[in-house]
PDB file of the backbone (N, CA, C, O) and the ligand in Angstrom, with CONECT records:
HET     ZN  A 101       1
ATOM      1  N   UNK A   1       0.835  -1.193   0.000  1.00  0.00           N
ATOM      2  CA  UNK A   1       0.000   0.000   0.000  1.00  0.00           C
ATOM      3  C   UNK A   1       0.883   1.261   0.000  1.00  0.00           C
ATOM      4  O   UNK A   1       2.022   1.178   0.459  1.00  0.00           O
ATOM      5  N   UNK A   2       0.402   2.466  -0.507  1.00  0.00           N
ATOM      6  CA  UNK A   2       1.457   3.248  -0.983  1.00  0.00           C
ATOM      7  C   UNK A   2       0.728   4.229   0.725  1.00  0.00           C
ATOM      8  O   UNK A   2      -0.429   4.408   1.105  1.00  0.00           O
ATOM      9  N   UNK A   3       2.086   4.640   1.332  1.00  0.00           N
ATOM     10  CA  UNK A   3       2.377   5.417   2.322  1.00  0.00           C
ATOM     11  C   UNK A   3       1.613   6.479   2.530  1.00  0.00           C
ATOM     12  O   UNK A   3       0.986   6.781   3.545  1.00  0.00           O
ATOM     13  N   UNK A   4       1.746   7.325   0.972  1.00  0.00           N
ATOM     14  CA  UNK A   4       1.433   8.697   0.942  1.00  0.00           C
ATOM     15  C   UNK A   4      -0.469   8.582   1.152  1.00  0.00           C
ATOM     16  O   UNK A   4      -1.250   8.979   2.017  1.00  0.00           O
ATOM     17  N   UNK A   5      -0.613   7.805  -0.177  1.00  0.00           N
ATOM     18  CA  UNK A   5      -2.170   7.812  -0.598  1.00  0.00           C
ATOM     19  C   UNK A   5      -3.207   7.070  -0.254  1.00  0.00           C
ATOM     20  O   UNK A   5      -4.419   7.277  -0.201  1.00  0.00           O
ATOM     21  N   UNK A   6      -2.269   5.836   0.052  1.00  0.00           N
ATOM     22  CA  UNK A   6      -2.811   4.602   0.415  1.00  0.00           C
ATOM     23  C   UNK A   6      -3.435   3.363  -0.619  1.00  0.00           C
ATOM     24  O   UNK A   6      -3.974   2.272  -0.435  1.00  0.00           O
ATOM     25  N   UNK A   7      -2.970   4.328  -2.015  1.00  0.00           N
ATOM     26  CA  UNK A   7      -3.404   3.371  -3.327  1.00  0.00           C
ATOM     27  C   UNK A   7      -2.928   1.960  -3.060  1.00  0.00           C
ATOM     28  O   UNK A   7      -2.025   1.888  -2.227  1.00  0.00           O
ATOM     29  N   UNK A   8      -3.326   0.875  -3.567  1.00  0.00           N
ATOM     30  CA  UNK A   8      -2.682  -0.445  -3.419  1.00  0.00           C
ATOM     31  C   UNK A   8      -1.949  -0.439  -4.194  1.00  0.00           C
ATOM     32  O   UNK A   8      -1.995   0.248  -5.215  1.00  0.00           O
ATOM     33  N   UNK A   9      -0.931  -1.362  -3.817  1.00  0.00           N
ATOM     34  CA  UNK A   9       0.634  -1.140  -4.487  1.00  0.00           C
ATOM     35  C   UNK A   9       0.490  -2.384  -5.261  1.00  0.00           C
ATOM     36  O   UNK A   9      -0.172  -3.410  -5.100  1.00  0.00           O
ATOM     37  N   UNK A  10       1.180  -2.039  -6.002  1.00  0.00           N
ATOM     38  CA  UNK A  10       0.861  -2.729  -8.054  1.00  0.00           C
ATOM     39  C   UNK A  10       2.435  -3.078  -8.012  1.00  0.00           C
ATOM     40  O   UNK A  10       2.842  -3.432  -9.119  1.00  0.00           O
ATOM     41  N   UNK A  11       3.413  -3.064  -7.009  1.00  0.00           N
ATOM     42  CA  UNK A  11       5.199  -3.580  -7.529  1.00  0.00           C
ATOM     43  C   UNK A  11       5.665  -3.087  -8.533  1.00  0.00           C
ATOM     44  O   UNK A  11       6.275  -3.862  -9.270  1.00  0.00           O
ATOM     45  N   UNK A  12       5.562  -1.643  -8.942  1.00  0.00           N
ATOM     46  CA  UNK A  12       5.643  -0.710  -9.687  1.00  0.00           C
ATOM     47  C   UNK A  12       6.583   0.385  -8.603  1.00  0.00           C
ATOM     48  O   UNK A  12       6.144   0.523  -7.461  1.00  0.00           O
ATOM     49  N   UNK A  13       7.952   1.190  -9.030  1.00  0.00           N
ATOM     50  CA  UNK A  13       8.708   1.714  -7.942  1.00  0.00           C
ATOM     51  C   UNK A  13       8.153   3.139  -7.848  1.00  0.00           C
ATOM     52  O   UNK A  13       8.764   4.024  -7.249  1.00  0.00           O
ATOM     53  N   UNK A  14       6.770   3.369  -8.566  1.00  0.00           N
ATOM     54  CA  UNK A  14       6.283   4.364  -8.415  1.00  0.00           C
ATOM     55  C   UNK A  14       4.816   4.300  -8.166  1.00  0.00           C
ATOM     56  O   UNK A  14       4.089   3.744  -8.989  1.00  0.00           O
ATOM     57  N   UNK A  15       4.272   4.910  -6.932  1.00  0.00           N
ATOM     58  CA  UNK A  15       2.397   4.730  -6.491  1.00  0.00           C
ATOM     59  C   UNK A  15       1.770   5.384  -8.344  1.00  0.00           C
ATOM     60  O   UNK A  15       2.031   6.382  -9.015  1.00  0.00           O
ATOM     61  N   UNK A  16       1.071   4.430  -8.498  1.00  0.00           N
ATOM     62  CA  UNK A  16       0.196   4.553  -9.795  1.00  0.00           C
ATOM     63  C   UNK A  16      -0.504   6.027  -9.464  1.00  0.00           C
ATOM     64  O   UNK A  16      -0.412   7.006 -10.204  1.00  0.00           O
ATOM     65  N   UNK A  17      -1.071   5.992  -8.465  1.00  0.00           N
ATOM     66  CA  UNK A  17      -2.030   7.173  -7.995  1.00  0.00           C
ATOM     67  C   UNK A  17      -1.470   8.535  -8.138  1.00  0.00           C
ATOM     68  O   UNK A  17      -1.862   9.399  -8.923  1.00  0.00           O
ATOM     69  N   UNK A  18      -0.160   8.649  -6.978  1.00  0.00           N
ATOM     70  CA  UNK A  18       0.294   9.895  -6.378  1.00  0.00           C
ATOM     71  C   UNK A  18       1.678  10.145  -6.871  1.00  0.00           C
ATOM     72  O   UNK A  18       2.253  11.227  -6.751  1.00  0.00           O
ATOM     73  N   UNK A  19       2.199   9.038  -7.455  1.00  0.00           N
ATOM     74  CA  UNK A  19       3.282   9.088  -7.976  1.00  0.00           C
ATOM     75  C   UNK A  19       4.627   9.122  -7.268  1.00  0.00           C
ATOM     76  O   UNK A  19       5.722   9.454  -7.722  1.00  0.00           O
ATOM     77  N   UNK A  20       4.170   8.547  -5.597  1.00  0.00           N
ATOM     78  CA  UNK A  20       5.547   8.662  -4.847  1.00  0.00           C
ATOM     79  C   UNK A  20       6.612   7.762  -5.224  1.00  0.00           C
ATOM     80  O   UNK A  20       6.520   6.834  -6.028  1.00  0.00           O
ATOM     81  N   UNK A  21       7.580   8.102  -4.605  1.00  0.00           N
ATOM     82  CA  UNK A  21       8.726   6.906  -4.726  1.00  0.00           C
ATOM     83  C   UNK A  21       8.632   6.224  -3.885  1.00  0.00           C
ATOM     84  O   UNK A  21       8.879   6.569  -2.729  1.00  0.00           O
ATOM     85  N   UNK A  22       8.204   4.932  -4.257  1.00  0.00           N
ATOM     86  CA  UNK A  22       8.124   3.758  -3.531  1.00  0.00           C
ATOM     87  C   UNK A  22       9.216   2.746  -3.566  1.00  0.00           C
ATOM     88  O   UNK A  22       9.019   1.635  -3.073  1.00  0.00           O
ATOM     89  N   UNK A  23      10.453   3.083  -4.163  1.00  0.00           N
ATOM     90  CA  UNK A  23      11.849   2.150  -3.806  1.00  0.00           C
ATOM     91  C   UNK A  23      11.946   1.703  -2.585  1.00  0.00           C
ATOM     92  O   UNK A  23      12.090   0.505  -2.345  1.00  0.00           O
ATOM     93  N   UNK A  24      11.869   2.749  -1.544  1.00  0.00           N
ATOM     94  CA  UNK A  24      12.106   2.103   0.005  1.00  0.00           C
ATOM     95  C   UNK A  24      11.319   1.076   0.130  1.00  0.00           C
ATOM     96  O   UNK A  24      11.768  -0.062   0.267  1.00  0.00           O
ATOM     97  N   UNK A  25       9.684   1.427   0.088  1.00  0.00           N
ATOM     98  CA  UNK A  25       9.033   0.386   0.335  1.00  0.00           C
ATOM     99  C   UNK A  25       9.309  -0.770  -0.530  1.00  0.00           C
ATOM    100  O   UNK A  25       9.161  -1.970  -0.298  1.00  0.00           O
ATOM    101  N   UNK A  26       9.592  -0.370  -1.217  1.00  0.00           N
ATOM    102  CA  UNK A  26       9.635  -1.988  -2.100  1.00  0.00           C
ATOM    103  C   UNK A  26      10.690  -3.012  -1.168  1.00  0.00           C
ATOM    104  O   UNK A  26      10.537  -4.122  -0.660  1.00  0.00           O
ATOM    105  N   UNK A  27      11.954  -1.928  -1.233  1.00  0.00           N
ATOM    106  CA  UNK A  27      13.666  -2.684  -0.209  1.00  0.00           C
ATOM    107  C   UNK A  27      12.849  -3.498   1.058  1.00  0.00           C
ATOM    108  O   UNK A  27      12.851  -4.713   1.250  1.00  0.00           O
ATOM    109  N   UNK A  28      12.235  -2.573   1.764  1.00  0.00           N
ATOM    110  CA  UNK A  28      11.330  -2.868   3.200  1.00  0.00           C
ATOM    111  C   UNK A  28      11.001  -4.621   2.853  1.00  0.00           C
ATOM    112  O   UNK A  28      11.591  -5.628   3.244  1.00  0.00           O
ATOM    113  N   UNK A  29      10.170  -4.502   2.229  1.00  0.00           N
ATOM    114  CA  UNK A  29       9.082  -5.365   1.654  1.00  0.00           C
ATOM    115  C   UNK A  29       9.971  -6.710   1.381  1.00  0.00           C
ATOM    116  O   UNK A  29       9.772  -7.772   1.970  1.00  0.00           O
ATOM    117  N   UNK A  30      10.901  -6.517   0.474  1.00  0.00           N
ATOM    118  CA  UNK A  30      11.750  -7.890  -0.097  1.00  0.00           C
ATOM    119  C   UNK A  30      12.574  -8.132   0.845  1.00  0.00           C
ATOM    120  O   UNK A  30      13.283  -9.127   0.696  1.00  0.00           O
ATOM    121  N   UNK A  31      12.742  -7.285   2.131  1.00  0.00           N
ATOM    122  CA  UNK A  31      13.883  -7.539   3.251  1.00  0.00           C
ATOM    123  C   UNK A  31      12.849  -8.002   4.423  1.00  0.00           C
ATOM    124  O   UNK A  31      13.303  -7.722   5.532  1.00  0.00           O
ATOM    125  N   UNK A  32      12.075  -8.388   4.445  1.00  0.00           N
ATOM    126  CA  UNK A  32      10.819  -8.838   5.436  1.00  0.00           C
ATOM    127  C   UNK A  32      10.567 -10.166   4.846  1.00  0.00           C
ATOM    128  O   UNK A  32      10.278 -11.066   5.633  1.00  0.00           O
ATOM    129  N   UNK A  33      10.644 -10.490   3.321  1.00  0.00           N
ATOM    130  CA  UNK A  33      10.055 -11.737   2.721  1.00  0.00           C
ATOM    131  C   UNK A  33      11.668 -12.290   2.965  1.00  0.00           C
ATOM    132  O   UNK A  33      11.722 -13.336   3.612  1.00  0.00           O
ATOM    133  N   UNK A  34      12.755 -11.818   2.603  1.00  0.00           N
ATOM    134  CA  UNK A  34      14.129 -12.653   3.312  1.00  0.00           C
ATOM    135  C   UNK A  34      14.051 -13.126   4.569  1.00  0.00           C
ATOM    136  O   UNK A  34      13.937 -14.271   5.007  1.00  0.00           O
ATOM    137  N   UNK A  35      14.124 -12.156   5.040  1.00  0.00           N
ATOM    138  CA  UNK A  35      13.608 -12.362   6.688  1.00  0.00           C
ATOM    139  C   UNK A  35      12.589 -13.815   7.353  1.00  0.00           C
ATOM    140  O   UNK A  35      12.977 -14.589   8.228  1.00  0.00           O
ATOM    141  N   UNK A  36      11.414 -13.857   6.730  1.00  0.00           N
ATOM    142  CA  UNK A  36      10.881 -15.276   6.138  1.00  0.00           C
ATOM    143  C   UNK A  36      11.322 -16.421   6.237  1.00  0.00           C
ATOM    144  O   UNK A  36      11.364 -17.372   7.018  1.00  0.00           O
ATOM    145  N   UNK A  37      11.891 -15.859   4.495  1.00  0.00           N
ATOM    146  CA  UNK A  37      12.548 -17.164   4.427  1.00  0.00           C
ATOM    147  C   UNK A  37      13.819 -17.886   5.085  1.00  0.00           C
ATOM    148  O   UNK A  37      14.340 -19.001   5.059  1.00  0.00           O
ATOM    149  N   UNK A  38      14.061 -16.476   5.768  1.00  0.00           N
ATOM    150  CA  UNK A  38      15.032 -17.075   6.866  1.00  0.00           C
ATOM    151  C   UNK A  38      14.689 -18.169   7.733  1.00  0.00           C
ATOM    152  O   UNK A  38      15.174 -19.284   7.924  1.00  0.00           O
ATOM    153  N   UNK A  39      13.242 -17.225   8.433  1.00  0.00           N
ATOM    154  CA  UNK A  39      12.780 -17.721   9.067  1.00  0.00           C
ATOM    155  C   UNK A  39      12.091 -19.271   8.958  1.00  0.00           C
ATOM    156  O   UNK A  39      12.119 -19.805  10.066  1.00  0.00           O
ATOM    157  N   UNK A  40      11.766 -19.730   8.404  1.00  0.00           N
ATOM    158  CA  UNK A  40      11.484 -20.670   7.930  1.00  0.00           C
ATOM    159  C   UNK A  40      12.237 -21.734   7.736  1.00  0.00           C
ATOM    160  O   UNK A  40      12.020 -22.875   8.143  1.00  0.00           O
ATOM    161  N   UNK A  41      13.334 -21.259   6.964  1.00  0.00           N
ATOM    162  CA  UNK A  41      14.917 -21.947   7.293  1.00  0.00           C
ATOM    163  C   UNK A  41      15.048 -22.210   8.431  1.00  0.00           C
ATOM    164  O   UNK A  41      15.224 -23.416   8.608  1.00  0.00           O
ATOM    165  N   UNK A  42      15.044 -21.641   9.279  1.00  0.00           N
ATOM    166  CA  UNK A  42      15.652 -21.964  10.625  1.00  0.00           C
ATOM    167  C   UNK A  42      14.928 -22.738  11.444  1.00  0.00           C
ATOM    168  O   UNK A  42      15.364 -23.256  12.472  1.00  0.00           O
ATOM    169  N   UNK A  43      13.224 -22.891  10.793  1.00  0.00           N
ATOM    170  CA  UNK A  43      12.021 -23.574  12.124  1.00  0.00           C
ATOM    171  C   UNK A  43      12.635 -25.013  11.295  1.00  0.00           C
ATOM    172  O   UNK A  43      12.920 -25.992  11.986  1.00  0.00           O
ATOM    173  N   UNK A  44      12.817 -25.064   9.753  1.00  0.00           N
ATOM    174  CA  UNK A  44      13.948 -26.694   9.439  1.00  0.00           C
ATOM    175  C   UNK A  44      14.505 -27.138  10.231  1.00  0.00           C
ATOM    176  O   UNK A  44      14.355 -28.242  10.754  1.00  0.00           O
ATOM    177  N   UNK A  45      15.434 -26.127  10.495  1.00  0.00           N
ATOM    178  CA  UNK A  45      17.113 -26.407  10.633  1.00  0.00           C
ATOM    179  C   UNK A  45      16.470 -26.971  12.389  1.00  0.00           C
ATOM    180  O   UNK A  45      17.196 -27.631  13.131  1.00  0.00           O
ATOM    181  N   UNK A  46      15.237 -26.613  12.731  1.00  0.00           N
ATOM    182  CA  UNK A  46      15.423 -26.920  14.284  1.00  0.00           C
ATOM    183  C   UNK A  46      15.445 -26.089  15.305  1.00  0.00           C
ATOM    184  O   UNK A  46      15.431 -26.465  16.477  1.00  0.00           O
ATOM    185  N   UNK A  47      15.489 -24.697  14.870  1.00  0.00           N
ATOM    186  CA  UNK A  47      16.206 -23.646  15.799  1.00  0.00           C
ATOM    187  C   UNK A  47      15.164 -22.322  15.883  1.00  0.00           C
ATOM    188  O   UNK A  47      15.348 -21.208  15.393  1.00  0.00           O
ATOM    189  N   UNK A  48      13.683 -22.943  16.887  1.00  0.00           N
ATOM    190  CA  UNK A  48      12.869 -22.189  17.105  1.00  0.00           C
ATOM    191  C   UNK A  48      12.855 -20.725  17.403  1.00  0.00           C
ATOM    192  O   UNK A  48      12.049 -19.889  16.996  1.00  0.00           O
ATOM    193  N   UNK A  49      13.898 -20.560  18.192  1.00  0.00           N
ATOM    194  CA  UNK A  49      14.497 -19.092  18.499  1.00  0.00           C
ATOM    195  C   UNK A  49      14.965 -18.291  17.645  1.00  0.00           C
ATOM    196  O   UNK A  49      14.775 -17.075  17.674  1.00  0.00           O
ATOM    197  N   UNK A  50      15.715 -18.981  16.681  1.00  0.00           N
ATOM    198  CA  UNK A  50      16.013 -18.090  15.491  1.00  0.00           C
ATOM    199  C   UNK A  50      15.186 -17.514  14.678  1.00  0.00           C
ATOM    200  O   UNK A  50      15.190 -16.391  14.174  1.00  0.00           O
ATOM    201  N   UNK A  51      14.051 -18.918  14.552  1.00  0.00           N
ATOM    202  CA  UNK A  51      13.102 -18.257  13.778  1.00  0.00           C
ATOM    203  C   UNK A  51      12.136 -17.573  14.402  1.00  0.00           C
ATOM    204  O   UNK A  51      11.271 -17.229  13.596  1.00  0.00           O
ATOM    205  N   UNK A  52      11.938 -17.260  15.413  1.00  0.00           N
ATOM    206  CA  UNK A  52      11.059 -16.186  16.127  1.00  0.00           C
ATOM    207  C   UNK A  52      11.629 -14.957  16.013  1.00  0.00           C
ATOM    208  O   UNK A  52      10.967 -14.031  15.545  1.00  0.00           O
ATOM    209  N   UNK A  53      13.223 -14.738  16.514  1.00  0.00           N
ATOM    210  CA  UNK A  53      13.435 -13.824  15.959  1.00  0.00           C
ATOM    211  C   UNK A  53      13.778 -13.182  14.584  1.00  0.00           C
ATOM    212  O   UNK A  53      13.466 -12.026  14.299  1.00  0.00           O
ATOM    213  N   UNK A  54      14.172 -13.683  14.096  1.00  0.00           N
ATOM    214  CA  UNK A  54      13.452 -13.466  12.341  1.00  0.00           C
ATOM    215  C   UNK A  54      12.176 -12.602  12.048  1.00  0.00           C
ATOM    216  O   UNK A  54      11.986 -11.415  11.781  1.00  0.00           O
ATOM    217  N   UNK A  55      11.227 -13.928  12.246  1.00  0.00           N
ATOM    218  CA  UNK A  55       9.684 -13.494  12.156  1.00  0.00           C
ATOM    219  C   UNK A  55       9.517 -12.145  12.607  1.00  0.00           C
ATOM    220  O   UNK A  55       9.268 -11.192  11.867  1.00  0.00           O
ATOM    221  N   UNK A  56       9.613 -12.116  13.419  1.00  0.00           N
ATOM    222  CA  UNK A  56       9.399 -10.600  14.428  1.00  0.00           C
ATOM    223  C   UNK A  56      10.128  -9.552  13.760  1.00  0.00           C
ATOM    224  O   UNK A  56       9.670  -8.457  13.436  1.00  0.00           O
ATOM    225  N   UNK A  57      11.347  -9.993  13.575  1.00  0.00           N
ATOM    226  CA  UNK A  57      11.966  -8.258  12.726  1.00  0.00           C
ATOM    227  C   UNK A  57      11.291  -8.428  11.460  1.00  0.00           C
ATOM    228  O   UNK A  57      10.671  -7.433  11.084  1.00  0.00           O
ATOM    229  N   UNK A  58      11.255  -9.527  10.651  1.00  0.00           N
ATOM    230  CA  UNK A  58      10.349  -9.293   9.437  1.00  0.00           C
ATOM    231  C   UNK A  58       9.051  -8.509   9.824  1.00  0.00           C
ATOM    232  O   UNK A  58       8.587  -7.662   9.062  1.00  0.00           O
ATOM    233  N   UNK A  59       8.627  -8.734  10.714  1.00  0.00           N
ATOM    234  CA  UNK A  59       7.086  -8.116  10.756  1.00  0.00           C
ATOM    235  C   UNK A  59       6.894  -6.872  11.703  1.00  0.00           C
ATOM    236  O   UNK A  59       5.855  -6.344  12.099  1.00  0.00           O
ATOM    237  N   UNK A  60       8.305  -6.546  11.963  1.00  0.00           N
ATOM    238  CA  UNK A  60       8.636  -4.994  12.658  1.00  0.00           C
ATOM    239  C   UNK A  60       8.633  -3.783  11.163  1.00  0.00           C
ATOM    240  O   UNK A  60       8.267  -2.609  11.122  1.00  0.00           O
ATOM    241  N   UNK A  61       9.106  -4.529  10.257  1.00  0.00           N
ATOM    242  CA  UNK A  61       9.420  -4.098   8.866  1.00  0.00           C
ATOM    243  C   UNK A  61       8.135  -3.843   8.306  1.00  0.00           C
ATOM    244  O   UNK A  61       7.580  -2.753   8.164  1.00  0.00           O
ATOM    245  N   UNK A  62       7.692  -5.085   7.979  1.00  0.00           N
ATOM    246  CA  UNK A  62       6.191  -5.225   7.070  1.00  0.00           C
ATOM    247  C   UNK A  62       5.425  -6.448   7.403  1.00  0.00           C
ATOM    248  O   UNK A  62       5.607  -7.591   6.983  1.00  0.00           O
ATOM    249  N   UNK A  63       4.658  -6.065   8.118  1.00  0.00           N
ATOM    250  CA  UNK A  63       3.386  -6.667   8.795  1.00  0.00           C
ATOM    251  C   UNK A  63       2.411  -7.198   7.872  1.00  0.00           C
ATOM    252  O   UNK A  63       1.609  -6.650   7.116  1.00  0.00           O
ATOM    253  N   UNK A  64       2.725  -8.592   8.162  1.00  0.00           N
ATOM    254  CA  UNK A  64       1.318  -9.499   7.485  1.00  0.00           C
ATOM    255  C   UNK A  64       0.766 -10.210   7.899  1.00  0.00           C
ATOM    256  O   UNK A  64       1.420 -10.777   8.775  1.00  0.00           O
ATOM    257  N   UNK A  65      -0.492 -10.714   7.758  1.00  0.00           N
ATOM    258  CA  UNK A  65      -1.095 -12.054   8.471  1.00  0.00           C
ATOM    259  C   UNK A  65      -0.154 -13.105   8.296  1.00  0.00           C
ATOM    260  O   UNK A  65       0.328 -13.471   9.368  1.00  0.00           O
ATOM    261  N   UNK A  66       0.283 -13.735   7.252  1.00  0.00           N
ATOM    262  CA  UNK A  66       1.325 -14.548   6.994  1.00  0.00           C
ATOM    263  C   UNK A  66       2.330 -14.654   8.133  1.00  0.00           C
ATOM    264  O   UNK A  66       2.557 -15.443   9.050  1.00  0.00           O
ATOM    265  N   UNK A  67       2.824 -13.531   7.676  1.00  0.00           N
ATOM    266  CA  UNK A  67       3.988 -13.153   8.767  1.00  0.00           C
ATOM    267  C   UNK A  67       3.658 -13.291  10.458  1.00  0.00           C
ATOM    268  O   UNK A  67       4.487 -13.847  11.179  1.00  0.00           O
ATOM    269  N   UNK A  68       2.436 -12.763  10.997  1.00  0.00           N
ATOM    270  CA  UNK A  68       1.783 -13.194  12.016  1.00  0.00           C
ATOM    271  C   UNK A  68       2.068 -14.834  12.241  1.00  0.00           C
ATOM    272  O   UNK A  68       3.005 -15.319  12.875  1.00  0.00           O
ATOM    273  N   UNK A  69       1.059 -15.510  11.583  1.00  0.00           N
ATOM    274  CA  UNK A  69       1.557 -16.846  12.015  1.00  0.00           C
ATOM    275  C   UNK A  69       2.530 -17.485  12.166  1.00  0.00           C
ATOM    276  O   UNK A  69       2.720 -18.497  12.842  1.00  0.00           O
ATOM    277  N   UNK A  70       3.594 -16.549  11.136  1.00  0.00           N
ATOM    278  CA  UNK A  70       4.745 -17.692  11.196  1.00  0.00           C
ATOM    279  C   UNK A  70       5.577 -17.080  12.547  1.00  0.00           C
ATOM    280  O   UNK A  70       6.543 -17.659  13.043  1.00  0.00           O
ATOM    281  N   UNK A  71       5.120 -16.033  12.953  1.00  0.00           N
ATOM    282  CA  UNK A  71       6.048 -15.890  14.252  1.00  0.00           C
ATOM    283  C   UNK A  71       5.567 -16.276  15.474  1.00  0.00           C
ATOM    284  O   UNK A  71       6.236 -16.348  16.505  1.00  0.00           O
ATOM    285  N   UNK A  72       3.757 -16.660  15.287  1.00  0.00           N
ATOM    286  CA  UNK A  72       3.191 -17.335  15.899  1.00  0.00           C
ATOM    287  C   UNK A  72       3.914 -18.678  16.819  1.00  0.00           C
ATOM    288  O   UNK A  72       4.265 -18.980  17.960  1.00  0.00           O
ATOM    289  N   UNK A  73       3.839 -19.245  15.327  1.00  0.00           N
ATOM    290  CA  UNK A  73       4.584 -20.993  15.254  1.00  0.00           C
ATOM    291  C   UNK A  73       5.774 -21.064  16.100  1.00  0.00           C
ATOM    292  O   UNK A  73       6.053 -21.917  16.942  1.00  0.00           O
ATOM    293  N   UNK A  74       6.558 -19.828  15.669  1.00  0.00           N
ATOM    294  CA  UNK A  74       8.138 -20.075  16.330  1.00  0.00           C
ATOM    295  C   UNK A  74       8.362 -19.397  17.629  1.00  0.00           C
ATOM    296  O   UNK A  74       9.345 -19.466  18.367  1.00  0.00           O
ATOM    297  N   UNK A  75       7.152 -18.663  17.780  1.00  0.00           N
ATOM    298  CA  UNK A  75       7.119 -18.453  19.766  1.00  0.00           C
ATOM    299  C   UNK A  75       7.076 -19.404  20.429  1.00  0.00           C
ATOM    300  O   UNK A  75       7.641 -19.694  21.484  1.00  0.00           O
ATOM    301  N   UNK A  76       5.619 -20.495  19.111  1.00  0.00           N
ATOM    302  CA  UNK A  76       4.853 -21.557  20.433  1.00  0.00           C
ATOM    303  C   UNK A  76       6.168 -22.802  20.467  1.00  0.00           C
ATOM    304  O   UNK A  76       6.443 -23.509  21.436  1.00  0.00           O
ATOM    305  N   UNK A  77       6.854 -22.810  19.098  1.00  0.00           N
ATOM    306  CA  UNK A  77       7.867 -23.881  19.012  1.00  0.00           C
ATOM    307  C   UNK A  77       8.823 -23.218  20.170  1.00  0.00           C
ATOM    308  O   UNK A  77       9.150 -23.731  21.240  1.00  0.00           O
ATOM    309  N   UNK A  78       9.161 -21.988  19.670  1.00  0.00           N
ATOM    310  CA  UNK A  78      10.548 -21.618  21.374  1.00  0.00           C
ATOM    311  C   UNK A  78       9.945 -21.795  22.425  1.00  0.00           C
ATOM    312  O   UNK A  78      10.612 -21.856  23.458  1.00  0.00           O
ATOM    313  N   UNK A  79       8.314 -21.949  22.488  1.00  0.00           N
ATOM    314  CA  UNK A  79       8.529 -22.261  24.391  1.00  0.00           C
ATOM    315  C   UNK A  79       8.353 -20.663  24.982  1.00  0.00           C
ATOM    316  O   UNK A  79       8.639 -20.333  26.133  1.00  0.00           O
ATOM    317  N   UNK A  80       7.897 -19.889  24.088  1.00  0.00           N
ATOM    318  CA  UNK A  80       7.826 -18.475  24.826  1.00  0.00           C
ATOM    319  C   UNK A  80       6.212 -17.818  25.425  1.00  0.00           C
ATOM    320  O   UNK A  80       5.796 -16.673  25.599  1.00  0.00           O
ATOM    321  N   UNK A  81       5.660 -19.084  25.602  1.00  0.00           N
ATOM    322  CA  UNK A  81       4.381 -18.909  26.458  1.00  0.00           C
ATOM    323  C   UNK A  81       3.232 -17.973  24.800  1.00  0.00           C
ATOM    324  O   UNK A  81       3.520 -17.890  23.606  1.00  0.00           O
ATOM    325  N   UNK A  82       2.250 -17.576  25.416  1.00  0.00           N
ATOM    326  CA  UNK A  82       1.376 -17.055  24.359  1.00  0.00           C
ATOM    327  C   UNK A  82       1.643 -15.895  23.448  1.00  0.00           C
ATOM    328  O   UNK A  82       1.794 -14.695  23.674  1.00  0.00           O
ATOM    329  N   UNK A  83       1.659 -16.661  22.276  1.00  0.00           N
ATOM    330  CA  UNK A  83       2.145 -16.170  20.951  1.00  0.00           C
ATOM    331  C   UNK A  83       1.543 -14.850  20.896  1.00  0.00           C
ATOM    332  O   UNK A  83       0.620 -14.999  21.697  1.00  0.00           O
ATOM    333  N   UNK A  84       1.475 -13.866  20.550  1.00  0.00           N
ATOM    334  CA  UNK A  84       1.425 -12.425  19.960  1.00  0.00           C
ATOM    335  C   UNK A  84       0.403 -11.993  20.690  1.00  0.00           C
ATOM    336  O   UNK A  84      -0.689 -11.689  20.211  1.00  0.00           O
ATOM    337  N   UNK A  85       0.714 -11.939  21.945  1.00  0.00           N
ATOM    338  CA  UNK A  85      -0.406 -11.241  22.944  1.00  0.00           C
ATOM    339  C   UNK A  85       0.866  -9.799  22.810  1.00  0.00           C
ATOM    340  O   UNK A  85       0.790  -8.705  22.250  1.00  0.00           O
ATOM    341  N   UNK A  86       1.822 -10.377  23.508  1.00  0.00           N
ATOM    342  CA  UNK A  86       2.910  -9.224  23.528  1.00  0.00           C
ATOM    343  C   UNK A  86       2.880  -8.621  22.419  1.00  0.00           C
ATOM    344  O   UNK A  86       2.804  -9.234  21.354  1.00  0.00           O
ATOM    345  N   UNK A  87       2.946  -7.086  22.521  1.00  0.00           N
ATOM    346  CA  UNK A  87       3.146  -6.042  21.970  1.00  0.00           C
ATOM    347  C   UNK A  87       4.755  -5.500  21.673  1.00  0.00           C
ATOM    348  O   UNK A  87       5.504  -5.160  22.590  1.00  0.00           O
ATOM    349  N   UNK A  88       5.002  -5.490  20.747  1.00  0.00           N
ATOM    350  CA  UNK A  88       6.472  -5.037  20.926  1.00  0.00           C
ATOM    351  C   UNK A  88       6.592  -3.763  20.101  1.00  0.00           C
ATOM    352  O   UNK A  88       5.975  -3.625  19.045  1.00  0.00           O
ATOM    353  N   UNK A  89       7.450  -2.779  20.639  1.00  0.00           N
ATOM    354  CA  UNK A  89       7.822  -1.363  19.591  1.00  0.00           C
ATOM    355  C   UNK A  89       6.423  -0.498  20.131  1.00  0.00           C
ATOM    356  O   UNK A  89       6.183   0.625  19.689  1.00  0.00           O
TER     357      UNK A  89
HETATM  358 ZN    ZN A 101       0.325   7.025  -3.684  1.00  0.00          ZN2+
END
């Protein structure tokens, strides 16, 4: 979603609507889906903690339902009592 206008974002480095520069958001965006797939990597590899923290900076970045669950998973896998009651930031 574009910042300024709130047009929905089309993955275009410019809002169709308002015409902002949306490069950052885009960087944001593909550094949250790394983040992911980090994360994800790591609930593999075994290493619940890693991927919680992952999840969480991905979704400090850019917040999704997606992203919700998967940091969900790797709270309840670390053992860190109830998943996304805590508020963080
Ligand atoms: Zn816009």
């Amino acid at each position: 979603m574009c910042p300024v206008c709130r047009a929905r974002f089309r993955g275009t480095r410019e809002c169709s609507r308002c015409g902002a520069d949306l490069t950052v958001l885009m960087i944001l965006i593909a550094n949250a889906w790394r983040l992911r797939q980090a994360s994800r990597q790591a609930l593999l590899e075994d290493d619940p903690a890693r991927a919680r923290a992952l999840a969480s900076e991905a979704q400090r970045i850019c917040r999704t339902p997606g992203g919700g669950r998967l940091e969900a998973l790797a709270c309840w896998l670390a053992g860190c009592g109830s998943a996304g009651s805590r508020s963080v930031g």
